[in-house]
N, C-alpha and C positions, 0 to 999 in steps of 0.2 A: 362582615359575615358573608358567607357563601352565599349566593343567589341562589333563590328557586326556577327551576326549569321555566313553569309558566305561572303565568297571574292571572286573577279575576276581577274585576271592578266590588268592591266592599257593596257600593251602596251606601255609604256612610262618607259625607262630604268632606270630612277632615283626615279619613283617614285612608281616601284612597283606595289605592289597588294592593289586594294581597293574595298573598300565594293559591294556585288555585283549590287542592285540597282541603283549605280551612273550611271548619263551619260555623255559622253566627248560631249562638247558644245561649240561652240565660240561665242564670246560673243555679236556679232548679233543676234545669237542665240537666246539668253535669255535677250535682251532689246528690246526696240521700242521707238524711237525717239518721245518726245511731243513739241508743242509748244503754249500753253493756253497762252494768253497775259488778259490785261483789266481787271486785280485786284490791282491798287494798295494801296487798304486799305492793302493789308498784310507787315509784317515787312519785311525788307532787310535782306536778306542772302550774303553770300560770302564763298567762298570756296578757302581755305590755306592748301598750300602743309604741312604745322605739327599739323594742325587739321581736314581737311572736309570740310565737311561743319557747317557754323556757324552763327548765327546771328551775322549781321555787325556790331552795335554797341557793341557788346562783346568785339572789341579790339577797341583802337584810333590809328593805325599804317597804317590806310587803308585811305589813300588821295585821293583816285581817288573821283570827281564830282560827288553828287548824281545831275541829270535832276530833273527839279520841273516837267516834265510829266513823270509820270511813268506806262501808262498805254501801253507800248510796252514790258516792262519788263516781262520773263517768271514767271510763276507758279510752284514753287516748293511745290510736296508733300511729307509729310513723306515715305521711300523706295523708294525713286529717287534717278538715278544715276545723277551725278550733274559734266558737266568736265566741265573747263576754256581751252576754247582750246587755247590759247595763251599762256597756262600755263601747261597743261595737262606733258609734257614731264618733268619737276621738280616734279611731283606727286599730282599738284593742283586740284584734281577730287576727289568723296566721295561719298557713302549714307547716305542721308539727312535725320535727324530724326525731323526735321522742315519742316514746312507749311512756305512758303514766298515765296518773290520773287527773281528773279536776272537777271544781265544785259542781255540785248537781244543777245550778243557776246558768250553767254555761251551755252553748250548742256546739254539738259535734256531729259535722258529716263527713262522710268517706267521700270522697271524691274520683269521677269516671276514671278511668286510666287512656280514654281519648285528651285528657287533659295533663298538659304539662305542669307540676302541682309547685314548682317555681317560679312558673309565669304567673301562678294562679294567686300564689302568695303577695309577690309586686306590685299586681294587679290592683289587687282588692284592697292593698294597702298605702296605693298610690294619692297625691295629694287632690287631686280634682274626683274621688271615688269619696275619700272623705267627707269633703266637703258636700258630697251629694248626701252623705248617709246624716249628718249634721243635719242638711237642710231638709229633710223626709223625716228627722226624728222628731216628738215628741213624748213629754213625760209628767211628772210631778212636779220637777225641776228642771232647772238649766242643764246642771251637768247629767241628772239621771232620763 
């Protein structure tokens, strides 16, 4: 990859010096929560911890009940962060390169445009990020 002109010290022992432009952010930071319901001419989305997000019918492995009303269902835009929160801690969350919809159980934020929303997607769905959301999760159950 191309070098950056100049660098800055991270402040973060592992990870070094980075470019000086960045800025350290958490990642309320650079989302914001949406919830647009009352489209559902658009297709069904789903988001799978070994893809993202995805159009629903792309696999047959997904049995959960589509409702014949789907107009409570969110709107998913293209650059949406898209988590299952029921699922989020196995790594079920993405940036969505589709327009659609998905269950009302789900979180959807926009994401700043200071953010690169492919880095963003890697990131968040990387194996030491999981393991973090695994080990901060708790539920009724192991898997939920």
């Amino acid at each position: 990859m191309k070098r950056y002109p100049n660098y800055k010290d991270s402040g973060i022992d592992w990870l070094g010096e980075i470019p000086e432009h960045w800025q350290r952010s958490s990642i309320r930071g650079v989302t914001r929560s949406v919830a647009q319901r009352n489209r559902p001419d658009l297709p069904l989305l789903a988001v799978y911890r070994d893809y993202g997000v995805i159009y629903r019918d792309s696999r047959d492995d997904n049995h959960n009940t589509i409702p014949q009303d789907l107009s409570n269902y969110k709107v998913v835009k293209p650059g949406n962060l898209v988590l299952n929160k029921m699922k989020t801690w196995q790594g079920s969350l993405g940036v969505s390169e589709f327009e659609g919809i998905v269950s009302p159980a789900y979180i959807i934020c926009e994401v700043s445009t200071d953010v690169h929303s492919g880095f963003l997607h890697y990131l968040l769905r990387c194996y030491r990020y999981i393991f973090i959301y695994n080990k901060i999760s708790y539920g009724v159950r192991v898997d939920q």
